[in-house]
SERO-4910 file (N, C-alpha, C, O; in steps of 0.05 Angstrom, whole numbers):
BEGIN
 pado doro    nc1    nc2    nc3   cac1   cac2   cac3    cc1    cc2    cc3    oc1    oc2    oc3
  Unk    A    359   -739   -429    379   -733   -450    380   -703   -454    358   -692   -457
  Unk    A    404   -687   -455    406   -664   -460    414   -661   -483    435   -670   -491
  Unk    A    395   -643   -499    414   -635   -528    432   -606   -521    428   -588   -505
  Unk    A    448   -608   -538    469   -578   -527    465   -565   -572    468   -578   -593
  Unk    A    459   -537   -568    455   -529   -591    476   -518   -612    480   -495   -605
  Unk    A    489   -522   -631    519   -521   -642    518   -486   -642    495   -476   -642
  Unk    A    534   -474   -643    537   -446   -662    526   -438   -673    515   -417   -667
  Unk    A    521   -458   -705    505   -451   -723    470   -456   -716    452   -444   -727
  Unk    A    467   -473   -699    441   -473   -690    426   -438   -677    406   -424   -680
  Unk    A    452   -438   -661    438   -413   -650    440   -396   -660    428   -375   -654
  Unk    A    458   -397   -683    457   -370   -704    437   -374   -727    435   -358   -746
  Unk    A    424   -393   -724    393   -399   -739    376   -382   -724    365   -361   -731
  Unk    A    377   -399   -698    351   -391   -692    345   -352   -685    324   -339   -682
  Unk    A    376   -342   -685    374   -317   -675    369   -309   -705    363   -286   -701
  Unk    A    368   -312   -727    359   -298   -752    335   -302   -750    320   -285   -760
  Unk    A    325   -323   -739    290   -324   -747    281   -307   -728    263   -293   -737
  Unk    A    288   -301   -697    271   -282   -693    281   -259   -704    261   -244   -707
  Unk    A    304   -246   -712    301   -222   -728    285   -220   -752    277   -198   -761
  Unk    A    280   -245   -764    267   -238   -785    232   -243   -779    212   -232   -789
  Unk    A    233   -257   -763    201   -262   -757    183   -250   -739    159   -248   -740
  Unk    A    211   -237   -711    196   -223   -692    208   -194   -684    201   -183   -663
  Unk    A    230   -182   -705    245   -162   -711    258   -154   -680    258   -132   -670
  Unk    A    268   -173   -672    283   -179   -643    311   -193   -656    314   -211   -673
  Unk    A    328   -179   -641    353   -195   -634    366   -205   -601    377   -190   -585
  Unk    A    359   -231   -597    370   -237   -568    393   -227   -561    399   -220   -538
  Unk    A    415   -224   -589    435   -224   -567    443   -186   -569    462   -179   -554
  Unk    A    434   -172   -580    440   -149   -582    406   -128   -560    402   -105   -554
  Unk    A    396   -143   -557    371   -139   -531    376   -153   -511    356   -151   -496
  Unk    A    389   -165   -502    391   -188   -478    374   -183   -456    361   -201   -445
  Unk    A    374   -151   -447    352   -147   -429    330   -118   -444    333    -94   -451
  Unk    A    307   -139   -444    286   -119   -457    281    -93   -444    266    -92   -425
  Unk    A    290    -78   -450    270    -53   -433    248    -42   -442    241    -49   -464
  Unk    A    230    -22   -426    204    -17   -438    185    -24   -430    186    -48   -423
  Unk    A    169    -17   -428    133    -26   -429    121    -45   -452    127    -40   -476
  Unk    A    106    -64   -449     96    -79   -481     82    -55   -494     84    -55   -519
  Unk    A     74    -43   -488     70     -7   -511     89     -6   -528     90    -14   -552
  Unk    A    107      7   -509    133     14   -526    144    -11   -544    143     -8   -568
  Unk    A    155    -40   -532    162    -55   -540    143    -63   -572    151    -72   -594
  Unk    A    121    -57   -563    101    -63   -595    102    -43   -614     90    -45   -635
  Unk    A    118    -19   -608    118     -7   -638    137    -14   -647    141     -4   -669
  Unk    A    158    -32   -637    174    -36   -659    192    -72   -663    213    -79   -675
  Unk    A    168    -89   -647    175   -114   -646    153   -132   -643    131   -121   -644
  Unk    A    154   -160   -640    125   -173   -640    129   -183   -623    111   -199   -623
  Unk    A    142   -187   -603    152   -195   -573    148   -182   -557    164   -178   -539
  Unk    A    119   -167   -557    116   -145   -535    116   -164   -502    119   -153   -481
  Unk    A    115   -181   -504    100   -198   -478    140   -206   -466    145   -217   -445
  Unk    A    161   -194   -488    187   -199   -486    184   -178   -462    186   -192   -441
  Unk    A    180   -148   -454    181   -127   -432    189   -147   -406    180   -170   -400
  Unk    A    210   -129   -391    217   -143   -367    203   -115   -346    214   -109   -324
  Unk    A    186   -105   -353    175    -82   -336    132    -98   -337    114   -104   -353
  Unk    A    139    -95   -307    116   -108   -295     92    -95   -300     91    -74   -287
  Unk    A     68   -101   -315     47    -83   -319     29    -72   -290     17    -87   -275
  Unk    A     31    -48   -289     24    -34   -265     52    -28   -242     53    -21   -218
  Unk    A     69    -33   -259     91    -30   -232     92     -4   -215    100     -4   -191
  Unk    A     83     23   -231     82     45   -226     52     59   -216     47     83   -211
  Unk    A     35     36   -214      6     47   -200     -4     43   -168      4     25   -154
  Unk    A    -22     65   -160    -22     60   -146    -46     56   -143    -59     65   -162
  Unk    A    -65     40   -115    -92     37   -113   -102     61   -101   -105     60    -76
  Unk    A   -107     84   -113   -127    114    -89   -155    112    -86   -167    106   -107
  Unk    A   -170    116    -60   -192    112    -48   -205    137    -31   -183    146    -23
  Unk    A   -220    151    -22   -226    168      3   -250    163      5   -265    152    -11
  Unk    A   -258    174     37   -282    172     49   -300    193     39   -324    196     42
  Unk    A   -281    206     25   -306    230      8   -319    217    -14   -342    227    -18
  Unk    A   -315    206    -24   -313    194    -48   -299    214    -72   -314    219    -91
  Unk    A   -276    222    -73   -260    248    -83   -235    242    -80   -228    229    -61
  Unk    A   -220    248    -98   -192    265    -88   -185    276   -106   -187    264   -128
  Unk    A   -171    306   -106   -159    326   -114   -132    328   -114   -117    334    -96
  Unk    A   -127    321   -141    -89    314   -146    -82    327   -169    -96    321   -189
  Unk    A    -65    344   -173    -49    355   -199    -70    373   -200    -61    392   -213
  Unk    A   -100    379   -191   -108    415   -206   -137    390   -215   -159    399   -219
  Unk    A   -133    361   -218   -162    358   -218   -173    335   -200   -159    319   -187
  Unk    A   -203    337   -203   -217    327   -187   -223    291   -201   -231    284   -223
  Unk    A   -215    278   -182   -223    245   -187   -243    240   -169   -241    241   -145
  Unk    A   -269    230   -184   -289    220   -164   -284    191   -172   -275    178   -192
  Unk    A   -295    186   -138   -294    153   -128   -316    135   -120   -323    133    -96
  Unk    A   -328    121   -138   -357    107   -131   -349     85   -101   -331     69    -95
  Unk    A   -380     96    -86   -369     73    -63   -368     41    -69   -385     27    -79
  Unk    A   -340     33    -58   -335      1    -61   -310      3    -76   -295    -16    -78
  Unk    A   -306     35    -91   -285     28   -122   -266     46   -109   -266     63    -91
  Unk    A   -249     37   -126   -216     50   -129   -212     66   -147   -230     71   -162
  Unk    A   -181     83   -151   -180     88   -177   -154     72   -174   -148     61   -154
  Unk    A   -135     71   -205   -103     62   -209    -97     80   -218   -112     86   -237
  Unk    A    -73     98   -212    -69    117   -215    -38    122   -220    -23    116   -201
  Unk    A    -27    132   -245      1    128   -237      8    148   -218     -2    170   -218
  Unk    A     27    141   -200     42    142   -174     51    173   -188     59    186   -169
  Unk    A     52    185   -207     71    210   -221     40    230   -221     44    253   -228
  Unk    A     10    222   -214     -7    235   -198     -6    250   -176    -13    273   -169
  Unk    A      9    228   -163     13    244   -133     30    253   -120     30    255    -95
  Unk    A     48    259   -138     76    276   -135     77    300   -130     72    316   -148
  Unk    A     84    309   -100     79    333    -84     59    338    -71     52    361    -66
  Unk    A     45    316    -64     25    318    -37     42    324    -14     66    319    -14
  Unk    A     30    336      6     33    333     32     33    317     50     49    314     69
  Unk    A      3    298     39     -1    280     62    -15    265     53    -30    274     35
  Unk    A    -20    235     60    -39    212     53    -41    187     73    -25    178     90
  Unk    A    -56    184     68    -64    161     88    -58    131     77    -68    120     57
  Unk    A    -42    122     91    -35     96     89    -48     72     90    -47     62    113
  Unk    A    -65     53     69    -76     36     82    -71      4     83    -70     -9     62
  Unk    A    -67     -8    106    -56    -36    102    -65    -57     84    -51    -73     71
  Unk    A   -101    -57     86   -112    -75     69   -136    -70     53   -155    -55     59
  Unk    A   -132    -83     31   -147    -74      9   -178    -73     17   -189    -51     13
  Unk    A   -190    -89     26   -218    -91     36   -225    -63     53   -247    -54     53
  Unk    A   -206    -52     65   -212    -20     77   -212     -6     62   -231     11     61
  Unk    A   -189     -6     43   -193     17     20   -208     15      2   -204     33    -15
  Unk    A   -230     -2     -7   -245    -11    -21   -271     -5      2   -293     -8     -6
  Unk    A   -269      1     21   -294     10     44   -292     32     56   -304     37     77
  Unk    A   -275     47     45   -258     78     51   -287     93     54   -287    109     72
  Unk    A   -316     92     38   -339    104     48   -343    100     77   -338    119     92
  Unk    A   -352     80     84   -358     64    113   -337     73    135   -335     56    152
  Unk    A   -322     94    140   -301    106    154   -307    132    161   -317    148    145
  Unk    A   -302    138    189   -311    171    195   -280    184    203   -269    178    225
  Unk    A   -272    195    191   -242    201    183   -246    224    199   -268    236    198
  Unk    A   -217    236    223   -222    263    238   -208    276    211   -192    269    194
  Unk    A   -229    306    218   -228    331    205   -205    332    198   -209    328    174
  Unk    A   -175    335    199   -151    337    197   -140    322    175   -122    330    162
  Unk    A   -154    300    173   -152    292    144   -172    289    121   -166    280     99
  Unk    A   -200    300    129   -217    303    111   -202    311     81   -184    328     81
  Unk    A   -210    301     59   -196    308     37   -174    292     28   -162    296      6
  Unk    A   -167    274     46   -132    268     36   -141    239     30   -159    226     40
  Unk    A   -117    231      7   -122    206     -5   -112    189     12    -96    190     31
  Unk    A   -129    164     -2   -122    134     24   -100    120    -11   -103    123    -35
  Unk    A    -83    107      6    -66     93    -10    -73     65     -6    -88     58     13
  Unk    A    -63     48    -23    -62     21    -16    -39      8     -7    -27     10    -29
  Unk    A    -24     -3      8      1     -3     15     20    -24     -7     44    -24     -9
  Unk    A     -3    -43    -24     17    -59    -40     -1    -84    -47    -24    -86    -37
  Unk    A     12   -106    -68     -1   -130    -64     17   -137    -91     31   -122   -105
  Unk    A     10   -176    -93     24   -178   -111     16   -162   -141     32   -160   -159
  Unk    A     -8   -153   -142    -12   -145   -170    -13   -114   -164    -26   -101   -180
  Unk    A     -3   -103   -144      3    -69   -143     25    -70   -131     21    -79   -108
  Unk    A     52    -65   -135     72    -59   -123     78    -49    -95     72    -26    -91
  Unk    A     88    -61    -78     84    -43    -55    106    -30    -54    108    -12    -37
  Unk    A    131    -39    -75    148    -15    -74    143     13    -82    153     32    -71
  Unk    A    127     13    -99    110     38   -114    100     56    -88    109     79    -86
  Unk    A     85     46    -70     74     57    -42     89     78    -33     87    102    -31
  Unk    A    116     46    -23    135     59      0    147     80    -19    152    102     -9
  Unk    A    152     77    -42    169     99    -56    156    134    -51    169    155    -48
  Unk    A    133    131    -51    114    146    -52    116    159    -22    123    182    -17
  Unk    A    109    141     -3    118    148     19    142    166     31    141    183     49
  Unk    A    166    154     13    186    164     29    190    199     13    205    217     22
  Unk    A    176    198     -7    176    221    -28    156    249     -9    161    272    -16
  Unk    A    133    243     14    115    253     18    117    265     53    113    252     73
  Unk    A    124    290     52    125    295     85    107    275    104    116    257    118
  Unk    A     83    283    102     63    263    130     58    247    112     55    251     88
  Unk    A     56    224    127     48    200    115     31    187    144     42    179    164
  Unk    A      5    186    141    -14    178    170    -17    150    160    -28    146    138
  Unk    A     -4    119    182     -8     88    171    -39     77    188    -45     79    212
  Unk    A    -55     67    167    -70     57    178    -75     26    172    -85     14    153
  Unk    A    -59     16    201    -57    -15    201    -82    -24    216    -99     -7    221
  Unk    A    -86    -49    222    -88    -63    244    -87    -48    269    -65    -36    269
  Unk    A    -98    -44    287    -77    -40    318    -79    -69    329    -98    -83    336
  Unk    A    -53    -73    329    -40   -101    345    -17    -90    350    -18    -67    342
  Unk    A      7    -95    361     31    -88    366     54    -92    338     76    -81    335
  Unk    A     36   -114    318     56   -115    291     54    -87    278     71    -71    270
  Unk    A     16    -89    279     17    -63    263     21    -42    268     16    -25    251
  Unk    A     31    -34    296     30     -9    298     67     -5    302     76     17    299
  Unk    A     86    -28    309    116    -28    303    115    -21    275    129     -1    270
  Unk    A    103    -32    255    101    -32    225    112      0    212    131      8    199
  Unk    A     81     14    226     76     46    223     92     58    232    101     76    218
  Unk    A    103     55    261    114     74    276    157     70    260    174     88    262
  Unk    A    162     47    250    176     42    233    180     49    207    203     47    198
  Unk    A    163     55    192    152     62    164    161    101    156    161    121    171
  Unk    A    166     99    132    179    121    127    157    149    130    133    152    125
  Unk    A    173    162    138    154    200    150    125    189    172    101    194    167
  Unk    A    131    179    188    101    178    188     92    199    211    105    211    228
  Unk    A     62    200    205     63    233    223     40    221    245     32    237    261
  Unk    A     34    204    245     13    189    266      7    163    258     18    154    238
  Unk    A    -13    148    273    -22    115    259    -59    116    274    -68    116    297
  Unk    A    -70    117    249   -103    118    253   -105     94    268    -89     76    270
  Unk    A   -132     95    281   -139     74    298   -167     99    310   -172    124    310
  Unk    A   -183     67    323   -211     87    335   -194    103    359   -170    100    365
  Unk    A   -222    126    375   -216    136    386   -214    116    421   -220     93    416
  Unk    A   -209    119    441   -209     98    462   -229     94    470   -227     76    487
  Unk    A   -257    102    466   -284    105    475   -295     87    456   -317     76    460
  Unk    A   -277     83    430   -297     59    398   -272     32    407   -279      9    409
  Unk    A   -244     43    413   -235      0    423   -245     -8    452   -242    -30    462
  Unk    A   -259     17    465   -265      3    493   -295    -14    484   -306    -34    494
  Unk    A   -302      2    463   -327    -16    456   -325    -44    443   -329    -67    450
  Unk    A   -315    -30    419   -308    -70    401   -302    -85    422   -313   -107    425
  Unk    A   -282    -75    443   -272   -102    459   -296   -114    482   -296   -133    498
  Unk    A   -314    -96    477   -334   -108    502   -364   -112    479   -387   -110    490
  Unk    A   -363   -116    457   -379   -125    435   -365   -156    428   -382   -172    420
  Unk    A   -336   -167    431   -325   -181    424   -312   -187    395   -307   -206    381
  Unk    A   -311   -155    396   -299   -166    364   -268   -149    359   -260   -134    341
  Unk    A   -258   -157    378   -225   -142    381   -215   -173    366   -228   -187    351
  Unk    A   -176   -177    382   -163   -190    366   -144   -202    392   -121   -193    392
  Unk    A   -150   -221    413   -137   -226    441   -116   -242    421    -95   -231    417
  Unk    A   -122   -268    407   -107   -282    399    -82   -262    381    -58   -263    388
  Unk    A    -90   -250    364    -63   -234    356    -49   -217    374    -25   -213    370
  Unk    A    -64   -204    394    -41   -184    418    -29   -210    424     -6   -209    417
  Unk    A    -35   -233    435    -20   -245    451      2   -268    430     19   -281    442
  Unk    A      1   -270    408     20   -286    383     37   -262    379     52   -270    362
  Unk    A     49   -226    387     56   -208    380     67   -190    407     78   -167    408
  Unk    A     59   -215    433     68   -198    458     97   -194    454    103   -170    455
  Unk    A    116   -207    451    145   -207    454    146   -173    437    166   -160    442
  Unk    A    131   -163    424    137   -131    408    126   -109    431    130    -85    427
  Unk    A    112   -118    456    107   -100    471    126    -85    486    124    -61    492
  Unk    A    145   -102    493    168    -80    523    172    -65    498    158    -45    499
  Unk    A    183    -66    482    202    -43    456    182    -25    452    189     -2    453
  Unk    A    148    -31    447    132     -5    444    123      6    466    111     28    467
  Unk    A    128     -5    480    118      9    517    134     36    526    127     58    535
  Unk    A    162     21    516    186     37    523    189     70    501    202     89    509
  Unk    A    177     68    476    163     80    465    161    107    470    172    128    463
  Unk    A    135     98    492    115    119    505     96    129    481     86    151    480
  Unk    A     92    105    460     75    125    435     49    106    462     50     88    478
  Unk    A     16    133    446     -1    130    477    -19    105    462    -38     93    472
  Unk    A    -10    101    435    -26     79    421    -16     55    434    -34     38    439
  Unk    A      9     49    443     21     27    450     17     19    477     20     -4    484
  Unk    A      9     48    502      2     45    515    -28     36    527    -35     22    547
  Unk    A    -42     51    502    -71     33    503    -73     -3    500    -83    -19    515
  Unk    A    -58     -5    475    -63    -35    481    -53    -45    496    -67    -64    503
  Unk    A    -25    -45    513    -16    -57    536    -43    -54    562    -43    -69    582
  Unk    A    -60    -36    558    -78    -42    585    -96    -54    577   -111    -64    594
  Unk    A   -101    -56    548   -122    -70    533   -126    -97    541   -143   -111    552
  Unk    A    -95   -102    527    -84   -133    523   -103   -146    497   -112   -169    496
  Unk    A   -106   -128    478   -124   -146    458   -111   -126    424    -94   -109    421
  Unk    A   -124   -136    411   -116   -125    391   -138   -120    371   -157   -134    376
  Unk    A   -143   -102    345   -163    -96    336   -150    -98    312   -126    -95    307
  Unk    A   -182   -108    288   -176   -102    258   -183    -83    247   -202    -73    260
  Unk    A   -176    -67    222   -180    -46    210   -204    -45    211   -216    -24    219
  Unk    A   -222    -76    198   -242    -81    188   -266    -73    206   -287    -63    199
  Unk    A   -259    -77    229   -278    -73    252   -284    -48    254   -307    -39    253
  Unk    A   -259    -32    257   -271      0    254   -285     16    235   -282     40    233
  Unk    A   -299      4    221   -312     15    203   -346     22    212   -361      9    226
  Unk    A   -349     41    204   -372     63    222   -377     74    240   -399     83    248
  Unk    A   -348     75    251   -333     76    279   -321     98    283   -306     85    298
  Unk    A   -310    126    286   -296    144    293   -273    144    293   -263    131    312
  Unk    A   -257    154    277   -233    148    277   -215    172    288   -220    195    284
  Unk    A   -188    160    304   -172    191    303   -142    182    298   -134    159    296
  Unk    A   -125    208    298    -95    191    296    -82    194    310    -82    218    317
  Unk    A    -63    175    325    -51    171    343    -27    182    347    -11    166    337
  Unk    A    -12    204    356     19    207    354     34    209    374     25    196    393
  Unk    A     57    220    381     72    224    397     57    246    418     57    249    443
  Unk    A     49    256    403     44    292    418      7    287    423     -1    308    432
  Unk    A    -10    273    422    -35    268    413    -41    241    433    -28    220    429
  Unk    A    -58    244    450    -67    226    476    -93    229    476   -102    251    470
  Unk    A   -108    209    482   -134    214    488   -145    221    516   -169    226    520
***
């Protein structure tokens, strides 16, 4: 059974929340604001159509550091900071990272000199925006992606806005994992159909794993040597 509400019903009920929750539906229809803002001057803060944290981002480094705006943020190993994204406005360069468990192990990483110092991002999740990221990204000359190397992740990066290389070990740390057994055969080969397009490329990351034929997780490279991969940069 559907009830349908008369006129006067809904012109009831819209006085009680003006008078009870100092809201008007039909003169607010769409809330703007933060529940901050929204609470100094209504009792419907939880009314905000702006997502808490929409504007943060997850920052991490292997220093345990990073230096943004003129100050210094230290970073306990294992932890993050949240940071609004209006921190890191006018960097140069940051490091991209695909998954949270790396940036949360950003100690356990031997990062080449070239980026010593520079912050690791988190690329997104449902409770951190990953529009926030890419926004960030496309705002930031170098942007270095550190995926996976499989052929998704490295189409991903080499697709992804500014990017100035895509981290991954050096060929001397995947010739190892893969003869330790802890590469990724099943994902190179669920991701082959992305190989002729990165072959054709000529990026020398894409060329490694085509002789590979296997694929590696972030996770694995950890205590491992890292360098970044680009156009101009071969091992």
């Amino acid at each position: 059974m559907t009830t349908t509400l008369s006129p006067a019903d809904r012109q009831a009920l819209r006085s009680l929340l003006i008078d009870k929750a100092n809201w008007d539906p039909v003169e607010s229809r769409k809330v703007e604001g933060s529940r901050l803002a929204l609470a100094s001057h209504t009792r419907v803060e939880k009314a905000s159509n702006e997502a808490v944290g929409r504007l943060l981002v997850l920052v991490s480094s292997p220093q345990g550091r990073v230096d943004l705006g003129g100050s210094r943020f230290m970073i306990p190993p294992g932890g993050s900071l949240a940071l609004p994204v209006e921190v890191l406005a006018g960097i140069d360069r940051f490091v991209m990272v695909e998954n949270l468990a790396v940036l949360l192990g950003a100690h356990l990483y031997q990062m080449p000199e070239e980026l010593a110092g520079v912050p690791w991002v988190f690329r997104g999740s449902p409770q951190f925006s990953p529009a926030t990221a890419a926004m960030l990204a496309e705002e930031t000359p170098n942007v270095f992606y550190f995926p996976d190397t499989d052929p998704q992740g490295l189409a991903n990066s080499l697709n992804a806005a500014n990017c100035s290389g895509v981290i991954s070990c050096n060929l001397d740390g995947l010739r190892e994992l893969k003869a330790d057994g802890l590469d990724k055969p099943h994902d190179y080969m669920n991701q082959l159909q992305m190989m002729d397009g990165l072959t054709r490329s000529g990026h020398p990351l894409a060329l490694v794993l085509g002789d590979l034929r296997t694929g590696f997780s972030q996770e694995s490279m950890a205590r491992r040597q890292l360098k970044i991969w680009c156009n101009v940069t071969a091992d």
